[in-house]
C-alpha positions as CSV (number, residue, x, y, z in Angstrom):
1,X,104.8,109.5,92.6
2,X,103.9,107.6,89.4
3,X,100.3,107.1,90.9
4,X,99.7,110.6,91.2
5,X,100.8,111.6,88.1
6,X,98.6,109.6,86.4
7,X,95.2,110.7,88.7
8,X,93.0,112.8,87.3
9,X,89.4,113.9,87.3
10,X,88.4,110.8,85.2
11,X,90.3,108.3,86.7
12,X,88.8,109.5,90.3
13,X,85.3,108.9,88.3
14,X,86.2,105.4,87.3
15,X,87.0,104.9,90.7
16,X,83.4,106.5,92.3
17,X,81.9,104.1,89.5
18,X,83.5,100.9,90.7
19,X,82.8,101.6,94.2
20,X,79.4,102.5,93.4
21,X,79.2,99.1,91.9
22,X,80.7,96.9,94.6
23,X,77.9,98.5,97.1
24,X,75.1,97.8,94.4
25,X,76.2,94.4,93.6
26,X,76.4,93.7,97.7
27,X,72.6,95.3,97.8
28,X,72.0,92.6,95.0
29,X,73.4,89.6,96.6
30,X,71.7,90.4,99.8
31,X,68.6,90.5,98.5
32,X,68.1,87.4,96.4
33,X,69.5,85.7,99.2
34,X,66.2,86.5,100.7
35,X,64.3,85.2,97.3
36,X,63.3,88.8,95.9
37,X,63.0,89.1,92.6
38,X,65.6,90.0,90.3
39,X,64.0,93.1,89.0
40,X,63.5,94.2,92.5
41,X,67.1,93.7,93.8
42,X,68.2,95.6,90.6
43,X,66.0,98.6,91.7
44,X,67.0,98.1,95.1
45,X,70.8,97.7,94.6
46,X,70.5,101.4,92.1
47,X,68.5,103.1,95.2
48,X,71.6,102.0,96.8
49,X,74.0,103.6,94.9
50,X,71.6,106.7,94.3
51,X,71.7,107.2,98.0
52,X,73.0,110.0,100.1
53,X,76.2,108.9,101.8
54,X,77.5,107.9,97.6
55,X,77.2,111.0,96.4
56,X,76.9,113.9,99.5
57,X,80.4,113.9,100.1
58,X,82.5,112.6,96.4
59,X,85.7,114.4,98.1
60,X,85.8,111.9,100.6
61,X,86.1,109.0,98.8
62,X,86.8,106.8,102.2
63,X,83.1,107.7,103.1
64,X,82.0,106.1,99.8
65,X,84.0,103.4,100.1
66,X,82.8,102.9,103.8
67,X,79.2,102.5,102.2
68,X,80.2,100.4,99.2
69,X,81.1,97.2,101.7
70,X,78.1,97.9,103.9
71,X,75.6,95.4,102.3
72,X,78.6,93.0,101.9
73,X,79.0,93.0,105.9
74,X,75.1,92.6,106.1
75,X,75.3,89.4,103.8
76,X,78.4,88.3,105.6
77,X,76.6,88.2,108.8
78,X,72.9,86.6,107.3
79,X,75.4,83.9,106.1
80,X,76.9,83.1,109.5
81,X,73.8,83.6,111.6
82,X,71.6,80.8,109.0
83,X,73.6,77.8,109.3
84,X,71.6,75.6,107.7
85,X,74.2,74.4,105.1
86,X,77.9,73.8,106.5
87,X,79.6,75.5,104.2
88,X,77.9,78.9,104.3
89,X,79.2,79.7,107.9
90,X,83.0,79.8,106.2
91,X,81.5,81.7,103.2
92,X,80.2,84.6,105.7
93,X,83.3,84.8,107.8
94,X,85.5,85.3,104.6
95,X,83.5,87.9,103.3
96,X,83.1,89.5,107.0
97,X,86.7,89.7,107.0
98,X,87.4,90.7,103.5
99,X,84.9,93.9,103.4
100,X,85.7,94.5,107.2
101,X,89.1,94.8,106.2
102,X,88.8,97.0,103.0
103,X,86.3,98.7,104.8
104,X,89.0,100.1,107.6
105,X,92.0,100.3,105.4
106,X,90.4,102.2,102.6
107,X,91.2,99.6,99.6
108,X,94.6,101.6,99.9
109,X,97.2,99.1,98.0
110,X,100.1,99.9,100.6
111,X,98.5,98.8,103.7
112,X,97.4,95.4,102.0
113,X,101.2,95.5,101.1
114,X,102.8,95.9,104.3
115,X,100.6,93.7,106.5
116,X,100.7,90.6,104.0
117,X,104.1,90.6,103.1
């Protein structure tokens, strides 16, 4: 397949990177939501990514993945539980769907493919 062909060692980094990303910039999000400092959420967000279930297992990718959407579902579901402003509620069930989604289907391209289209 053209996909394989092209998938090497350093695309499979890029890919670890970007993952590793999405998890620290969900640890991020959480935590300012709670007021901590930006410096803080930064240090927080790298401890994140530092962490054991990132880089025990880099052949398994899924399990990386798995952890990257983590801190989105936890900020999902502190949106919907404080429903102080109306429109957070909708905000928390979008991204509780979205992570939950690419959480169980692995990101994998084909899957969004055949149950959207």
């Amino acid at each position: 397949s053209l996909f394989m062909r092209y998938y090497n060692p350093s695309v499979f980094l890029i890919e670890m990177l970007i993952n590793s990303l999405i998890g620290g910039l969900g640890i991020f999000f959480w935590l300012k939501r709670f007021k901590i400092n930006s410096l803080l959420s930064v240090s927080a967000g790298v401890a994140f990514i530092a962490s054991a279930p990132f880089y025990n297992n880099l052949e398994l990718i899924s399990t990386q993945l798995a952890m990257a959407f983590l801190p989105w579902l936890f900020l999902s579901m502190d949106l919907m539980i404080d429903s102080q402003n109306s429109k957070e509620p909708w905000k928390g069930c979008f991204i509780l769907t979205l992570s939950t989604w690419l959480m169980l289907t692995g990101g994998y391209p084909g899957t969004n493919y055949a149950a959207f289209l």
